[in-house]
N, C-alpha and C positions, 0 to 999 in steps of 0.2 A: 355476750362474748366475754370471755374471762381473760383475766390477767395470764396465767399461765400458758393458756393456747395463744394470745398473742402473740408473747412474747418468744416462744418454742418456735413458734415460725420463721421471726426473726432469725431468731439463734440455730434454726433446724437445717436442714441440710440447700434448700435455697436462697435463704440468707434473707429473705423480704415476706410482704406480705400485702394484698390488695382488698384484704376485708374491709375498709374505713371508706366512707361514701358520705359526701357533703350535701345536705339537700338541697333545694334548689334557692332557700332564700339564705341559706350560707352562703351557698356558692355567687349570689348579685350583692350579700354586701360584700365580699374580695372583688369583686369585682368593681365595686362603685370606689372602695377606696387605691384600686392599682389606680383605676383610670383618673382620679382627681390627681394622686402626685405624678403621673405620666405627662398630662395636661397642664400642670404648673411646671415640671422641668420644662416642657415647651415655650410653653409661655414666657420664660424666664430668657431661653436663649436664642428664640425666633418668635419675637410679637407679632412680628407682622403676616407670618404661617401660621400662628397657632389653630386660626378658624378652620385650617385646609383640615388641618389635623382630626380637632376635632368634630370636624363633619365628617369624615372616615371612617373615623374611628380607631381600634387598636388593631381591630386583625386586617387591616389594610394601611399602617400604618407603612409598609415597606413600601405600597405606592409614590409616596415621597420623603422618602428616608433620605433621600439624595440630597433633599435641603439641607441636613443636618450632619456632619462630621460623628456616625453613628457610635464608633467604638471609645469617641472622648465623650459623648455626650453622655454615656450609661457607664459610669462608674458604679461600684456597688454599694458605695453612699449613697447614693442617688436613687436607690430605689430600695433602698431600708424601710418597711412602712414608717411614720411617726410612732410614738407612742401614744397618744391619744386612738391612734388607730389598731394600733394593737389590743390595749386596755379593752376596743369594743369585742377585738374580733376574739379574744380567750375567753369570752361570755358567749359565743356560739355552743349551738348544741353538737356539731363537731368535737369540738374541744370537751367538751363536759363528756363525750364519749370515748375522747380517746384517754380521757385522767381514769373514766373507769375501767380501763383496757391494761393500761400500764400503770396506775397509780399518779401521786402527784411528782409534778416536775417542772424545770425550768426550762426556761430556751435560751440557748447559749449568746451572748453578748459580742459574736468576733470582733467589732471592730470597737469596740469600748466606748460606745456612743450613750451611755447611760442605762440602756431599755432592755428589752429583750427583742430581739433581732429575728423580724418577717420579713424577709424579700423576695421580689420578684424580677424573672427573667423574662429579655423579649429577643425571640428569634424569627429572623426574617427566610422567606423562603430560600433555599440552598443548603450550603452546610458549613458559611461564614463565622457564624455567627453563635456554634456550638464548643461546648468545651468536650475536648478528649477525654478517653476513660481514666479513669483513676480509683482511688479509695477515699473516701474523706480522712480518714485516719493518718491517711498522709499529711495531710496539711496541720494535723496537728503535731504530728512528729516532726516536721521539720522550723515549728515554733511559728508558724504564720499568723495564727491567732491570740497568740501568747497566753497569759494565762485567764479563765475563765469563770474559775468557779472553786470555791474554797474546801469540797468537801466531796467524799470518793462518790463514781457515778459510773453510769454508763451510759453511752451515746446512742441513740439512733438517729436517722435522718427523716425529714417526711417531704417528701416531693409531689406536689397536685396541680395538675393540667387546669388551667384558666380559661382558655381559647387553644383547643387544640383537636387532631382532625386525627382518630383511631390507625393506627395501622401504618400512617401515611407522615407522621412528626410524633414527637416526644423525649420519651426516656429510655436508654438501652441498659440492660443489665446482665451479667453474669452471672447464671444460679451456679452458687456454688463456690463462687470465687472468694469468699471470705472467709471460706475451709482452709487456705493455700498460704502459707508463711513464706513461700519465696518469690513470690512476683520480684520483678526487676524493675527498679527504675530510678530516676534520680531527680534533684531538685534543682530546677533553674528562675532565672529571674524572665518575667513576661510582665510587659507594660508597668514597671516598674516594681512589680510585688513576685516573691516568692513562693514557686509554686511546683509541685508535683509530675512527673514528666513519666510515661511507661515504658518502659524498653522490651517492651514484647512484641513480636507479630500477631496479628490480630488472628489468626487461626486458632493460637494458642489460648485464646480466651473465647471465642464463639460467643457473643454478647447477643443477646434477642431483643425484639424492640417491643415494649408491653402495649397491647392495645386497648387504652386509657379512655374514657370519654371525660370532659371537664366535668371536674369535681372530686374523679375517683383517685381516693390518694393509694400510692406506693409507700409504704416503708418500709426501712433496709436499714443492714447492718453498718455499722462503721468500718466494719474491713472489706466490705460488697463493692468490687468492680464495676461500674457505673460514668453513663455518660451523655451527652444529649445526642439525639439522633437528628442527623441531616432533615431537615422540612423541604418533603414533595409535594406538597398542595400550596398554592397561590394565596395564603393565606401566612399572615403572622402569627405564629404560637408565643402564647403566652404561660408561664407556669409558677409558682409561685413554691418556695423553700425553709423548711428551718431546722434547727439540730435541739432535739431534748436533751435533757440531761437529768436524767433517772435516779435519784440518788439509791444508792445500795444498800440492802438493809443490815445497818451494825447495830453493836450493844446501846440501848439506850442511854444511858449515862453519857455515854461516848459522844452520841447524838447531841445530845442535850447541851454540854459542854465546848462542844465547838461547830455548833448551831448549824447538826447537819440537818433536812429533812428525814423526816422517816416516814415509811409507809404504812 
């Protein structure tokens, strides 16, 4: 797969693209690293449940979520992989595949925690526990991440199913929607932080829901209308997120001198 056709897909008239597929022992070590820091937040804030938990496991973790005060307990600090953990998982052949798709790149830093920034989401069966459609680009327009990165780029996002059940939980998306410079909406505060809000009916966007099996990533534009789909299976979806940052190719001198990457 080449760099071009990736990234035309991105940029072409759907806005996304589902060609990037984790194999399977990609896909158990994300999985062995969500589940140890899922397991230590437990641990940390109910010793005396941790065991229930962990005999469960993740995708039945909503069996007894009731223990736990769900929407303080999962901040998004709270599920930033480590570094250490990261460091392993950009030596996957995933990764080695997707640097030769796009080139080389960084992953964006939101919350200024030193690394580069993997996390993961967990949704419980319903549609509690989902975030509304939006654009990522929003959030960067309205300064919620501040600033990130010292040298011109371009963003995509990558979104990949951990534990999750095709057709029935996931990711919804708008082909097309990142063509459209006048979506409406506005920025308000929720649970304390700044955030993006749609003021559209949802006819007006006709979002579809990709049917992903774990491992199989989406990526998508920075202006692609996007958002988690309600989970109909009895089952916790897990999914795991993060934002490149592509740098753009300038003059080299240019590069050189104020230490942009180049491709």
């Amino acid at each position: 797969m080449g760099t071009t056709n990736f990234l035309e897909s991105i940029n072409g008239e759907e806005g996304y693209t589902t060609q990037l597929k984790l194999n399977n022992e990609d896909l158990n070590v994300l999985r062995k690293f969500i589940r140890i820091q899922w397991l230590y937040r437990l641990q940390l804030l109910l010793p005396r449940h941790v065991q229930e938990f962990d005999r469960l496991g993740m995708e039945r973790y909503h069996e007894v979520s009731d223990l736990i005060e769900h929407k303080m307990a999962w901040p998004k600090e709270a599920r930033v992989l480590p570094r250490e953990a990261v460091e392993v998982i950009r030596s996957l052949d995933f990764f080695k595949r997707l640097e030769a798709s796009v080139g080389k790149f960084q992953i964006s830093d939101e919350e200024h925690l030193g690394w580069e920034e993997i996390y993961w989401r967990i949704v419980r069966p319903g549609d509690s526990d989902v975030g509304s459609l939006h654009a990522d680009k929003w959030f960067w327009d309205i300064g919620a991440y501040g600033k990130v990165a010292d040298f011109p780029h371009e963003r995509i996002k990558i979104w990949i199913p951990i534990y999750s059940v095709p057709g029935k939980n996931g990711l919804l998306v708008s082909p097309g929607s990142h063509l459209r410079e006048d979506w409406r909406w506005h920025a308000e505060k929720k649970f304390g932080l700044n955030k993006p809000v749609l003021d559209e009916p949802i006819e007006n966007i006709d979002p579809i829901l990709l049917p992903l099996n774990a491992g199989e990533a989406v990526i998508f534009h920075d202006k692609l209308l996007h958002g988690g789909s309600p989970n109909l299976v009895q089952f916790t979806r897990v999914s795991l997120e993060f934002t490149l940052l592509i740098p753009m190719r300038v003059d080299k001198e240019v590069a050189l001198s104020s230490n942009v990457l180049v491709n």
